[in-house]
N, C-alpha and C positions, 0 to 999 in steps of 0.2 A: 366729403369726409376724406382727408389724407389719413390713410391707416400709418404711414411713417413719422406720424408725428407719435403715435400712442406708444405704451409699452407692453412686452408680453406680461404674461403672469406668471413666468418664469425673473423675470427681471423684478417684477413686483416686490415678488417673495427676496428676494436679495438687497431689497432695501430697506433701511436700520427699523421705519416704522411695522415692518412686517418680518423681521427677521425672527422673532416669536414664533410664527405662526407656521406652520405645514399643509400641504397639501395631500387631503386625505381621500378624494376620489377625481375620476374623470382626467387619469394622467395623461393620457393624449390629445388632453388639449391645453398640455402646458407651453404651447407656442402661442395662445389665443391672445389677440392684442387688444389691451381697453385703452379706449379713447375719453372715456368718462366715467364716472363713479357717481352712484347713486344709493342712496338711501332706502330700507323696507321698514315701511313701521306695521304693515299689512296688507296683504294680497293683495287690496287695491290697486298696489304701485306698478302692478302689470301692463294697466291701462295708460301710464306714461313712462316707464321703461323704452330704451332707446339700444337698438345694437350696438355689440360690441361694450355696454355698461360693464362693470363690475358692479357687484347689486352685496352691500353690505347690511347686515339685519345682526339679528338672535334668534335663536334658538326657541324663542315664544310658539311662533304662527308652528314650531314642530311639535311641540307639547301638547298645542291644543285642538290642531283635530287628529284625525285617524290617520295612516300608516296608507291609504287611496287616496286620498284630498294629496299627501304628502308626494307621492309620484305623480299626481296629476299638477301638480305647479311645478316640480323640475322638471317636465314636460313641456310644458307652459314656457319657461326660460328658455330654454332650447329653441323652441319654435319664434320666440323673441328676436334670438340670435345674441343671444348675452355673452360676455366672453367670460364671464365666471359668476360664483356667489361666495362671498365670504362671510361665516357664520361663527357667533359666541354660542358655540354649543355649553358650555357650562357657566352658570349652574343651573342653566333649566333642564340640561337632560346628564347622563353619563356620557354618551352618544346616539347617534344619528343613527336612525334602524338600518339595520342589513339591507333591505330590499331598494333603501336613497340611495346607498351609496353602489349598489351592483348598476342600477338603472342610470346611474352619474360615469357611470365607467363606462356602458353602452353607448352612452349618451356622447361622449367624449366633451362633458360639460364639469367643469372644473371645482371644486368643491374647498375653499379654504376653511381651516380651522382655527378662528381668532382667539390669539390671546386675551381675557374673559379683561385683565386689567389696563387694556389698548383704547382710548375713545376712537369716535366712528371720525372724530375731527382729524386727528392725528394721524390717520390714515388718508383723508381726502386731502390734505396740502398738500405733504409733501408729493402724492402722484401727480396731482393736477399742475403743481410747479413744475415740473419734469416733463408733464404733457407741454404746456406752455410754454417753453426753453426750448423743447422741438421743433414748434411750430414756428415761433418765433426766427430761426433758424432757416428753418426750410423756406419762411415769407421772404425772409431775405433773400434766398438762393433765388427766387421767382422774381424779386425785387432786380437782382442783378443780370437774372436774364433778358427780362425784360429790355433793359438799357443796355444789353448788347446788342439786342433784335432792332433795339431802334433805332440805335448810334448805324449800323448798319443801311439802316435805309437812308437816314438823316447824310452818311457820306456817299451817299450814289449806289450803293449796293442792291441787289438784285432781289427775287426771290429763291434763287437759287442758293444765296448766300446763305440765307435764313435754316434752307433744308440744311446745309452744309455744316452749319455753327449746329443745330438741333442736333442732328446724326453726330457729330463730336462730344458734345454735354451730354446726350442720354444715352453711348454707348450706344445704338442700334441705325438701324438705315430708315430712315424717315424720306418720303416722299409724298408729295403735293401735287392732288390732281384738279385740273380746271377745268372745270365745265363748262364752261363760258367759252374758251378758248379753245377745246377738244385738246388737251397737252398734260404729259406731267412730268412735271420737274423735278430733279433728282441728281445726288453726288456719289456717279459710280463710284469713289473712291471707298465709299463705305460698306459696299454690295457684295456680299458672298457671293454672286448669285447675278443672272444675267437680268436687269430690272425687265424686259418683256414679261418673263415670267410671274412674277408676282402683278404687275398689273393683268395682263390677262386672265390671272386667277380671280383679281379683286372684279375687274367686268363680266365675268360668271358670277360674283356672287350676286351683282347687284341683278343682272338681267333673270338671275333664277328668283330673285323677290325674295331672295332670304335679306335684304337688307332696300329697303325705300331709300335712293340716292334725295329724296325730296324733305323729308324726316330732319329736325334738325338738334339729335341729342346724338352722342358720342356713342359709339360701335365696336363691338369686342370680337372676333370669331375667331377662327384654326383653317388655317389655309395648308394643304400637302403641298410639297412645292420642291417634284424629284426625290419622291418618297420621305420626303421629312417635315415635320409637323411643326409649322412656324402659327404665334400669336399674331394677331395683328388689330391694331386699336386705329378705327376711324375717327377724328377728331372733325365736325362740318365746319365748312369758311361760309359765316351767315354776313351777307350784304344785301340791302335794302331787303330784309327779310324771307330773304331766298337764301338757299343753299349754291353757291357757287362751287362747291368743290369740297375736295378733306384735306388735312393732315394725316398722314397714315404714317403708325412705325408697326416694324417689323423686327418680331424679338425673336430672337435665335434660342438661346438657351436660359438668360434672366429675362425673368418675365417682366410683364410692363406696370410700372408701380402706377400711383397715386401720383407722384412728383412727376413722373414720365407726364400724365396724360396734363398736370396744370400748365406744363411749361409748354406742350403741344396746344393747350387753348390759348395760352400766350401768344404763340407765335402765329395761332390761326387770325387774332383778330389784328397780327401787324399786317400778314400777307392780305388779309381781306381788303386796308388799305390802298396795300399796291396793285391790288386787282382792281378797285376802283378807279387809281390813277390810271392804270392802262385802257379800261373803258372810257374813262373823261377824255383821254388822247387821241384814241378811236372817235371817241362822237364828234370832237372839233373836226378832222379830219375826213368826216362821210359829211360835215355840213360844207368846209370846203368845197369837196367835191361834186355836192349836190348842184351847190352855187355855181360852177364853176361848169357842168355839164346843163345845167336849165341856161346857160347863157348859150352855150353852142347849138340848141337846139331850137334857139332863140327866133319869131320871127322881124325883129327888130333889127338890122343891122349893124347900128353902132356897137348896139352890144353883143351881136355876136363877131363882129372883126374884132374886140375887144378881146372876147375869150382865145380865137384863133392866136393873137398876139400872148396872151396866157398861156398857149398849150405848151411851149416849150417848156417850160416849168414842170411838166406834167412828163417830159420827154416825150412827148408827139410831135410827129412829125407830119404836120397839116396837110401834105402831098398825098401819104401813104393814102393804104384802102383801109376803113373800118367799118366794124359790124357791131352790131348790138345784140346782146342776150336777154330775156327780161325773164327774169324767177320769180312768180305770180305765186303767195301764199295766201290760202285759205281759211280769212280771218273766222269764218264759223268751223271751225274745226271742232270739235268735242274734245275739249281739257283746254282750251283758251278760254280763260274764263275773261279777262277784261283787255284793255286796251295795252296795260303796262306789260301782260304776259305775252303779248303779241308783237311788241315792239321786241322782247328777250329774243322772241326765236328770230326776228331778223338780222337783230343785232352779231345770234350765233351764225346765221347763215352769214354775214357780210366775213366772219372769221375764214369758217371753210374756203370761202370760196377765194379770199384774198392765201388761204394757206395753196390750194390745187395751182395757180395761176401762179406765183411766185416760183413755185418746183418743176412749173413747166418753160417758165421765162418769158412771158411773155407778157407784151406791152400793155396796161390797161387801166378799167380805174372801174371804182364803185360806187353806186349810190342807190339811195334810198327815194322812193319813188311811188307815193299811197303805197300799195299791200305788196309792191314790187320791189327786189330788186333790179337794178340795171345795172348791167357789166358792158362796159365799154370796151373791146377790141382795138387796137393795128396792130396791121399786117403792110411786111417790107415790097410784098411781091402778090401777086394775083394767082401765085402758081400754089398749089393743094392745097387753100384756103378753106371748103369745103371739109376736106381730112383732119383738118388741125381740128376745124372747130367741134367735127362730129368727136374725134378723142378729145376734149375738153369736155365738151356737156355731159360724156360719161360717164365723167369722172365728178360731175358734178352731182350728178343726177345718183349715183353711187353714197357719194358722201353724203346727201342729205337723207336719203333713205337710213344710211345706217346711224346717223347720229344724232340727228333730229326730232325722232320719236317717229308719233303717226302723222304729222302734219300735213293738210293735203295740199300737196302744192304744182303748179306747170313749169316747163320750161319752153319758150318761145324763141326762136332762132331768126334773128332778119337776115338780108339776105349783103353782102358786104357791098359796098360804093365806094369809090375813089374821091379821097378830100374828105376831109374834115367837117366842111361847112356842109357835106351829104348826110352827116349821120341822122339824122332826122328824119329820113326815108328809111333807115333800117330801123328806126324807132318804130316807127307808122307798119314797119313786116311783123316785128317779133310782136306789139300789141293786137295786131290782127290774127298771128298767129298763139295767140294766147285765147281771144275771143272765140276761136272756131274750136280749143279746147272747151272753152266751157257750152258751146250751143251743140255741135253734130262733132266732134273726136273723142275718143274715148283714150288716146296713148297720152302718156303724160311728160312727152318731149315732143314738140310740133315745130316743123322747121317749114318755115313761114314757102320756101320753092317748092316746099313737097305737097303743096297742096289743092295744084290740077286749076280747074277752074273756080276755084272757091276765090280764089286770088284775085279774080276780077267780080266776081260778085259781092267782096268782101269790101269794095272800095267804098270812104263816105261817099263821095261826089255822085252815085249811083245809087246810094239809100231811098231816095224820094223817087226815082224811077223804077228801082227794084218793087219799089213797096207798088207804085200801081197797075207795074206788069200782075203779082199779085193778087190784086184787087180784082182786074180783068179777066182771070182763069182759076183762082183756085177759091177764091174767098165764101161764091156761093155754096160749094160745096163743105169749106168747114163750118157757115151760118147752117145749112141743110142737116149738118152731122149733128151740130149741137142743140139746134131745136126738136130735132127728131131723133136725137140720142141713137143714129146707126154708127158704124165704122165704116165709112164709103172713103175715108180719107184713107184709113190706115188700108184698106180692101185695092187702094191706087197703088200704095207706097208699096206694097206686097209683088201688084203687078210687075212693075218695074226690076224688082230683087227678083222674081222669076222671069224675067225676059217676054213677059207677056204670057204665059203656059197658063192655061186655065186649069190643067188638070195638076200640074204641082202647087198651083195656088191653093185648090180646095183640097189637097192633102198636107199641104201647110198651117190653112190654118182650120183645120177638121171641118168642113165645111162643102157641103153636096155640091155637087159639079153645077147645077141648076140654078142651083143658088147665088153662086160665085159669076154664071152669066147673068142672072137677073142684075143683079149690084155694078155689074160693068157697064149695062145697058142704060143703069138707072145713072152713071158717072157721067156718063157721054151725054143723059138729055138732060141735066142739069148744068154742066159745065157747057153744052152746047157745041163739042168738042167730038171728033171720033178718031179714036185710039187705033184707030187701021190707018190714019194715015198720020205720015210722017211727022211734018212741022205740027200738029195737034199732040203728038207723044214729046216732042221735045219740049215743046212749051209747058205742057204740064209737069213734066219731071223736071225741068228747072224751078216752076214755082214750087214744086215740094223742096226741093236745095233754097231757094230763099223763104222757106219758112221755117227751115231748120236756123240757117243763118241769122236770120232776124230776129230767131226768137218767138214766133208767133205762136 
């Protein structure tokens, strides 16, 4: 409903079909704007009454019941939201009882007194022509913004342009934020006011849940903002049925109309366009890349000397040293509900992380990679490679915490090679080092050096060995635990984390001293194994590290 299309009931009363008439109660609310006029032929008509009506009748339904029924329907009105009633009080009454009209002036519901020889017709054209001449008017004004917003894209223009032309047409500062992109765009020129501020305000509102950035109907609040108290109208940018973002204006002193908020859906569903075009650009460009990095990692060689001749293109420099990152997200997260909501947050991750690496300058490239991403590194020199990378992943590891929601995700670090045609061994670090994230690490940045001797037990080409050193030392004793439901495995693991102490073992895990030697005794003649001597304790605590590792 555009309330600028209607007129008050002050303007009403001034026009020739109602210049008869007076208004005889309910004066402050002679600003009240109807947008429609309706008919009462009896109380019924409450049940299809529309706010904002003008509600024209007689003076009948006042004659015929009591002086209570009569305050209980201008009650009734009110609660409607009607912007007035205009009534032929004669000749069914002299007037309208005292107690209508004090409760009409309460009410600040408006109360016309029609002239008895006026039809109810002659009053509904001419307003509804005058409604319709408005509106008419104003579809135009929408009509023509419209075709600037688009002439705009149609010549190369931005979405900056867009805020810029808005914030000129609606007199206030409008600015667009991306969600998709973590950015928001905006024409200082038009800013009281230094724009951090008001977004930061708006990222309080949303993170305190006074407003679901996921919601996709328009948004009204009061932001303080350096002690002063500005409106502001969230308008959503809906693409493929998500909220990507808003149009937001900020009204200073004229408040934000009806016209404001259609010409702000206007221009939300051009921007939504160029939001798409930028993600259609983006995707071609991470398929490039994909393409173009699954060949270098390639173990074909024509095609990867192929890629190698490609990387220039890429500004690599095939010599250099590179390293790989891999950003492992956790497609059972709770709030991923399907496939396409999962590809979103990589698609935001591939933003962040192309935003961090651009402000730090350096050389790289991204892609997508099952539930990973993979960041591609060079580096000019071998000299504080290590340092660079540890402030990257930070910063990585930083943005995605705070923009991403709860997503649960790792970060895996390979370790840097010389040449190009190497990176494939820093592929083979950071996947390894994501794996030992999810079997035995609990931090959620593993850099694949720091991981002692896991690094060599972590290797495939040692999987089928690992498993029947396994097999040989520790396996009876986890068939023993499970058939006979003890903990003699976890009563090892225990060992070990106290350095063999039997006596902080049984007050570890509350458990008599007696006890904890029987279970030791009972390890060794099952395992076949004795824990006093050397090569029997390494062997064993190794096979507990590869049944973490393994997964078993």
């Amino acid at each position: 409903m555009l309330k600028e299309t209607g007129i008050s009931i002050k303007e009403a009363l001034e026009m020739d079909c109602l210049k008869k008439c007076k208004l005889i109660a309910g004066f402050e609310g002679y600003n009240n704007v109807i947008y429609r006029v309706n008919v009462m032929a009896d109380s019924e008509i409450l049940n299809w009454v529309s706010e904002d009506e003008l509600l024209l009748t007689t003076a009948y339904f006042f004659k015929s019941v009591e002086v209570k029924k009569q305050l209980e329907f201008i009650r009734s009105l009110k609660k409607k939201k009607l912007a007035g009633i205009a009534i032929k009080i004669y000749p069914y009454l002299e007037r309208l009882p005292k107690e209508v009209l004090e409760l009409a002036n309460e009410l600040k519901l408006p109360i016309i007194e029609l002239d008895y020889a006026i039809a109810f017709t002659d009053i509904m054209g001419p307003i509804f022509k005058k409604i319709f001449n408005r509106q008419g008017m104003l579809l135009q004004k929408v009509e023509n913004l419209h075709n600037n917003l688009m002439n705009i894209i149609l010549t190369g223009g931005e979405v900056k342009d867009i805020v810029a032309t808005l914030s000129k047409i609606l007199s206030k500062p409008i600015l667009v934020s991306n969600n998709y992109f973590d950015e928001y765009i905006y024409d200082d020129k038009f800013y009281p006011f230094h724009y951090h501020e008001i977004t930061m305000e708006i990222e309080k509102l949303i993170n305190n849940n006074v407003y679901n950035k996921n919601l996709s109907k328009t948004y009204s609040s009061n932001l303080n903002i350096n002690g002063e108290t500005y409106e502001i109208i969230m308008v959503p940018i809906i693409l493929k049925n998500s909220v990507y973002g808003h149009v937001i204006a900020v009204a200073e002193q004229k408040s934000v109309t009806s016209f404001d908020i259609v010409s702000m859906e206007t221009g939300s569903t051009i921007i939504a366009l160029e939001f798409l075009k930028r993600m259609s650009i983006q995707d071609v460009e991470n398929r490039y890349s994909a393409e173009f990095f699954q060949d270098i990692i390639s173990l074909d060689k024509i095609r990867k000397d192929k890629a190698i001749e490609r990387a220039k293109y890429y500004k690599f420099d095939p010599q250099k040293y590179f390293n790989i990152i891999n950003i492992y997200f956790n497609k059972k997260t709770s709030g991923i509900g399907n496939e396409y909501d999962f590809n979103q947050y990589k698609d935001k991750g591939i933003y962040l992380i192309n935003k961090i690496c651009k402000e730090e300058g350096n050389k790289y490239l991204i892609t997508n990679k099952g539930d990973s991403l993979i960041i591609m590194f060079m580096w000019n020199k071998n000299k504080n490679i290590k340092g660079k990378i540890k402030t990257l992943v930070q910063k990585m590891d930083k943005s995605i915490k705070e923009k991403m929601g709860s997503i649960e995700y790792s970060i895996g670090i390979g370790r840097p090679y010389k040449g190009i045609d190497n990176v494939y061994k820093s592929l083979k670090d950071a996947d390894k080092a994501i794996e030992a994230r999810k079997t035995f690490i609990n931090d959620t940045v593993i850099d694949f050096d720091n991981l002692g001797i896991y690094k060599i037990l972590c290797h495939d080409n040692l999987r089928d060995e690992l498993k029947r050193f396994f097999q040989s030392t520790l396996l009876p004793l986890c068939e023993y635990d499970e058939k006979r439901d003890t903990e003699l495995v976890k009563t090892l693991e225990v060992y070990f984390q106290m350095n063999g102490n039997l006596k902080r073992m049984s007050e570890h895990l509350y458990t008599h001293y007696n006890t904890i030697l029987y279970r030791i005794n009972r390890i060794c003649e099952i395992t076949k194994m004795n824990l006093d001597d050397e090569a029997d304790r390494f062997n064993l605590e190794t096979a507990l590290r590869i049944k973490r590792i393994m997964g078993i």
